[in-house]
ZAMARGU-4260 file (C-alpha; in steps of 0.2 Angstrom, whole numbers, plus 5000, padded with zeros to 4 digits):
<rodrens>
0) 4156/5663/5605 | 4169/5657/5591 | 4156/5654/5577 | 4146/5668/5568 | 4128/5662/5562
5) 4132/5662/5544 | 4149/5654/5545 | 4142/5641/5557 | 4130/5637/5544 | 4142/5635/5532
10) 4153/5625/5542 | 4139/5611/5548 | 4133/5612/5527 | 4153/5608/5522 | 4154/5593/5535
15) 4140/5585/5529 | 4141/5587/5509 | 4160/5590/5508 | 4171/5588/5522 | 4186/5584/5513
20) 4185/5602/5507 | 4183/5611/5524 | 4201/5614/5528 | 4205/5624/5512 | 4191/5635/5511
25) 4188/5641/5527 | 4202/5654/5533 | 4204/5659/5552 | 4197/5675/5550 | 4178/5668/5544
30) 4180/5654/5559 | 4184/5666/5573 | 4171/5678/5579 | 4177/5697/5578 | 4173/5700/5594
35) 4181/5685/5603 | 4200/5688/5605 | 4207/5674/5615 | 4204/5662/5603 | 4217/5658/5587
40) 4217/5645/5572 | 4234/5634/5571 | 4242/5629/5556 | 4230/5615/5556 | 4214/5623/5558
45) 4212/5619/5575 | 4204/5632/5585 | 4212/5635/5602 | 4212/5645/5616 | 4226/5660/5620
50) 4236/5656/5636 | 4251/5666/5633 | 4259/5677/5620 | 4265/5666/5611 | 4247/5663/5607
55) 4240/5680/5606 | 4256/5683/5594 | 4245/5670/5582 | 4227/5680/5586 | 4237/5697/5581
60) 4243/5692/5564 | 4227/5685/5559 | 4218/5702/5566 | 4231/5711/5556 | 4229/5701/5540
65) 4208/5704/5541 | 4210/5723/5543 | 4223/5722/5526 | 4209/5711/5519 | 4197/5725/5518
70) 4210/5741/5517 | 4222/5734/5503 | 4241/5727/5509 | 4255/5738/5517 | 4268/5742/5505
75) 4287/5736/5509 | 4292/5754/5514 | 4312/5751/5512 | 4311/5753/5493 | 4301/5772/5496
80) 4312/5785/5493 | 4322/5798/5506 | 4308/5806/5514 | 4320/5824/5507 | 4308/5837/5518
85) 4307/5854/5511 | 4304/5870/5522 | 4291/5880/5515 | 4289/5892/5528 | 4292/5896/5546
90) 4282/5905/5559 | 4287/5910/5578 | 4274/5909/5592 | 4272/5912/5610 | 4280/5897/5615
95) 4285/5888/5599 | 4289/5889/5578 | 4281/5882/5565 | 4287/5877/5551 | 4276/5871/5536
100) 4288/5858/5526 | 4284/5844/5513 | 4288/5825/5512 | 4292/5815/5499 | 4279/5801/5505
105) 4282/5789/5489 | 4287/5792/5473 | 4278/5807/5465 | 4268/5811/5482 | 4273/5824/5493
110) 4263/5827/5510 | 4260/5844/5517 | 4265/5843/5536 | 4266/5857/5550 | 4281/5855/5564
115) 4280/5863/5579 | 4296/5866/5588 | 4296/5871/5607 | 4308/5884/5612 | 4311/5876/5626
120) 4320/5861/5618 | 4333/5853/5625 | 4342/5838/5624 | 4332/5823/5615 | 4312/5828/5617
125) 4297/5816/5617 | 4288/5819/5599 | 4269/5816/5595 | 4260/5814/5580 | 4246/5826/5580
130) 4231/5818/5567 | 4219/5830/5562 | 4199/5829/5562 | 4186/5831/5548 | 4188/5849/5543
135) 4193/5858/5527 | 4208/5866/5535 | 4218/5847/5540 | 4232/5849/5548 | 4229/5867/5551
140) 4215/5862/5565 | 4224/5855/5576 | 4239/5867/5575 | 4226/5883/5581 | 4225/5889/5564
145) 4206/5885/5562 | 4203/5895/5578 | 4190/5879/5583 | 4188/5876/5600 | 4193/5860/5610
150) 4203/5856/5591 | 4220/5862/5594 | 4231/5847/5605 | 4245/5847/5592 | 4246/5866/5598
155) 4242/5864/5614 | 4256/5850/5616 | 4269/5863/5608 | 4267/5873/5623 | 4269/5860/5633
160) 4286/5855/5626 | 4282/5842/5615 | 4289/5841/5597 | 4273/5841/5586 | 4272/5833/5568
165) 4255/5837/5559 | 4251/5829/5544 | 4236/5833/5532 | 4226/5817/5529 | 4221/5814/5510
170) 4206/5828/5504 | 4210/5838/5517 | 4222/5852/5518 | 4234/5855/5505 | 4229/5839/5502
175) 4211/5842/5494 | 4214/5839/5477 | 4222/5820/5482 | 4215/5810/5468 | 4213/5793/5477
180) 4207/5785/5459 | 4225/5786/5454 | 4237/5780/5466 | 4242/5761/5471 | 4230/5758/5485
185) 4212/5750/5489 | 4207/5762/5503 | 4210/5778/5510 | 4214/5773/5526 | 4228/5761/5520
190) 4235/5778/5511 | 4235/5787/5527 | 4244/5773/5537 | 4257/5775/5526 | 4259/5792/5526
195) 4257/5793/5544 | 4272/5779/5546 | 4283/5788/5534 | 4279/5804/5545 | 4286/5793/5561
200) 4302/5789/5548 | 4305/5809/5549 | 4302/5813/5568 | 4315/5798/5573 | 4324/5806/5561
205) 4327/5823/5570 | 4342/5826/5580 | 4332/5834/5595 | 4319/5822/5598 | 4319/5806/5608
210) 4315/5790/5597 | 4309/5779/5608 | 4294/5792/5616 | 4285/5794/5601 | 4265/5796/5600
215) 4252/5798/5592 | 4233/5808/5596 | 4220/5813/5586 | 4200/5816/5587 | 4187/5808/5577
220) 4196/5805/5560 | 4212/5809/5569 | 4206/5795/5582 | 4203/5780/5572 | 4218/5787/5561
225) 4229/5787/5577 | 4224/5770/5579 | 4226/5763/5562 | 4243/5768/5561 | 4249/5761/5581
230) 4243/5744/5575 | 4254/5744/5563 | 4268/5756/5568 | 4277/5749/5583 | 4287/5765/5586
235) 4272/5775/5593 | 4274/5769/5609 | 4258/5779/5617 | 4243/5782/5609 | 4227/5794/5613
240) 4209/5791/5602 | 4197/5804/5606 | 4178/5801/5597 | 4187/5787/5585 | 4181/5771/5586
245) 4166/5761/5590 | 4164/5742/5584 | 4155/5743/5567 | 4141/5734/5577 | 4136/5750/5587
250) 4140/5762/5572 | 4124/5769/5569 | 4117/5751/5574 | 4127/5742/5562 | 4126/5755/5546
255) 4143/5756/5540 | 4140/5764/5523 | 4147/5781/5531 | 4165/5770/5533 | 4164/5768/5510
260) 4171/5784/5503 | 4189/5783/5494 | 4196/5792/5508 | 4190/5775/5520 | 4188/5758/5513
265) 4176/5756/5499 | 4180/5736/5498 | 4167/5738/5515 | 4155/5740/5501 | 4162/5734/5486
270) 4168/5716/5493 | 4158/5714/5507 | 4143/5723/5504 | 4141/5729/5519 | 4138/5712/5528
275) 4147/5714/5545 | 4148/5695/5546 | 4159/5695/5530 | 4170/5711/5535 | 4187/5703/5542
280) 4192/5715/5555 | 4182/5725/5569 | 4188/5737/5582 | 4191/5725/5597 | 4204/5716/5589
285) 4211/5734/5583 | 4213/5740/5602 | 4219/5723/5606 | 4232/5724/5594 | 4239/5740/5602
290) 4244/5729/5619 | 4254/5729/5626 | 4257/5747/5622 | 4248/5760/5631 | 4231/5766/5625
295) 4221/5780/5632 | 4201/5781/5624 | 4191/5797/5624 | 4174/5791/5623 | 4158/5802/5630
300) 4144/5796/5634 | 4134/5807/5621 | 4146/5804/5607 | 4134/5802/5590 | 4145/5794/5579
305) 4152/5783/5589 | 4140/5774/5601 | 4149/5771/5620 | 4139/5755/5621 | 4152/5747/5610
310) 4168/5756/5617 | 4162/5748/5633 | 4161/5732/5625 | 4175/5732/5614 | 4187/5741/5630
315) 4181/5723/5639 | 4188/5712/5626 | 4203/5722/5624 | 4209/5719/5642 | 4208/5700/5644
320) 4223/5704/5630 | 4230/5719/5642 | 4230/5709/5658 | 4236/5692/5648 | 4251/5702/5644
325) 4254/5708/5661 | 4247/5727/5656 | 4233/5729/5661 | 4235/5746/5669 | 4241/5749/5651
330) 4223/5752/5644 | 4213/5767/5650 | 4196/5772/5644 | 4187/5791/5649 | 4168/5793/5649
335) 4165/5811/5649 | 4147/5818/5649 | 4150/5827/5633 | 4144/5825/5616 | 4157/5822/5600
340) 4169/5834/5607 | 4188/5833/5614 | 4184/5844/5629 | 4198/5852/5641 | 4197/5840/5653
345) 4199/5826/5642 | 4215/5835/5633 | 4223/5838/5650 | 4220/5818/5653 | 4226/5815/5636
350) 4242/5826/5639 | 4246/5818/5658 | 4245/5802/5646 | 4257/5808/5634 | 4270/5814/5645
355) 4270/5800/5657 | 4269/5785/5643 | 4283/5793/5634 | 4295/5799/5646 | 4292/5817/5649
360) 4296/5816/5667 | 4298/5834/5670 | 4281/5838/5663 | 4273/5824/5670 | 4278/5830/5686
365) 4269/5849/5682 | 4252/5841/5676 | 4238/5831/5686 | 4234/5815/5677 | 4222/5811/5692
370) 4205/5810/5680 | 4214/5792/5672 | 4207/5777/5677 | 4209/5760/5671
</rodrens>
């Protein structure tokens, strides 16, 4: 369906009583249903059906305009300044170093980040972003510093020859103390998207790795955060959510006050008090957005946060973009029997993923990406 009930209440009350004032007041955002992608609003109002890219082009920016509506705009990150990155320590392993180094993010904000460095680097190397899940340590999680199990891909992919950037998200980390009252954005999550793009500025930076086979994984907060900063970051050219998303619908049946802190969106609550007719973006268009890049979703069957109902759902929608743009084998989706974890199975998938999606031919050929299906 196009129309929601309340807007299409609206709509029928503004034709009747005032139809000379229904083009002006009613945006493409509150006319188009969340869920329904193949459907934009031209410059005249008119509501038509995607037959080709150049259409879906139209449904893209208007998903991407609704997601800035309720996270605060993107900043014009040309005017930031050099990221100037500063070693604070380095660490040899098995298989890899570590190095703990700083970015200059924006003006008066430096992020904490860890770099994993294979020894067995050579040439220009496929690099991944490696976003951290909900726990006091950050970054440090997924590096094997929190000794959690099922946690440590960014480590994991290291030893498999990846380059490996891991940033802290804001309140975790060396980022704990981040005073989100007193910077220059509406949400958290907007904050991490830009952090998270100025990190991808650094890795194509680097002499040694390749920048066209960049990526981007992470679990639960890591896995809507890889997602929300592939929809805007072209440059990650592969992306891996594991436990990260479900449409706000099927979030504990439609109770979204868990997504309101500072370090998410509080505008969820504060603008649209929680009415998910009035939020302007969802999670289908989100995944859509990614196509026609590939995207791999980690999604069990027993996942508590984030119900599999709507991943199954929102996966649906997703790929009438996919295939539209001639990808459909683009967009893959596990169902492990598991519970909220990132279990080894799924992190050998994930890594198969990785390194044939980004060009790691070599070890593409060394591991068994035979549990994907589309």
């Amino acid at each position: 369906m196009l129309l929601n009930s309340k807007n299409l209440l609206v709509i029928v009350l503004m034709q009747i009583f005032a139809p000379h004032l229904l083009c002006p007041l009613v945006s493409a955002e509150e006319i188009l249903d969340k869920s329904e992608l193949m459907y934009y609003q031209d410059e005249n109002d008119n509501v038509k059906k995607v037959e080709d890219q150049a259409g879906w082009e139209k449904r893209r920016a208007s998903v991407l305009h609704g997601i800035q509506e309720a996270m605060g705009r993107i900043p014009d990150l040309d005017t930031f300044p050099p990221l100037d990155p500063i070693v604070e320590e380095t660490v040899r392993e098995d298989s890899y170093t570590r190095q703990k180094l700083t970015l200059q993010v924006e003006e008066g904000d430096r992020l904490s980040c860890y770099l994993l460095l294979p020894h067995s680097l050579e040439g220009r190397t496929p690099a991944v972003l490696a976003l951290h899940p909900t726990h006091s340590m950050g970054k440090g999680d997924t590096v094997g510093l929190s000794g959690r199990e099922n946690r440590n891909y960014g480590q994991e992919l290291a030893r498999l020859g990846f380059v490996v950037l891991a940033p802290d998200y804001p309140s975790f980390g060396d980022e704990a103390d981040y005073d989100f009252s007193s910077d220059n954005y509406l949400s958290g999550s907007m904050k991490g998207i830009v952090n998270h793009m100025r990190c991808v500025d650094y890795v194509v930076s680097l002499p040694y790795v390749d920048p066209d086979n960049i990526g981007v994984i992470g679990h639960s907060l890591g896995g809507h955060n890889a997602l929300f900063a592939a929809v805007f970051d072209q440059r990650l050219k592969a992306v891996v959510s594991s436990c990260g998303w479900t449409p706000f619908h099927d979030y504990y049946q439609g109770e979204i006050k868990g997504w309101t802190s500072q370090r998410y969106m509080p505008l969820l609550e504060g603008r649209y008090h929680l009415d998910l007719d009035l939020v302007p973006f969802d999670f289908y268009g989100i995944v859509a957005a990614l196509a026609p890049r590939p995207f791999l979703s980690v999604s069990p069957l027993r996942d508590s946060n984030f119900d599999v109902i709507g991943v199954r759902k929102g996966v649906a929608e997703a790929r009438l973009v996919y295939e539209l743009l001639e990808a459909g084998d683009n967009l893959l989706v596990e169902y492990p029997d598991s519970e909220h974890d990132f279990i080894p199975e799924m992190r050998q998938a994930a890594y198969s993923f990785l390194a044939k999606h980004l060009g790691f031919k070599m070890l593409e050929e060394q591991l068994d990406g035979s549990g994907i299906h589309p």
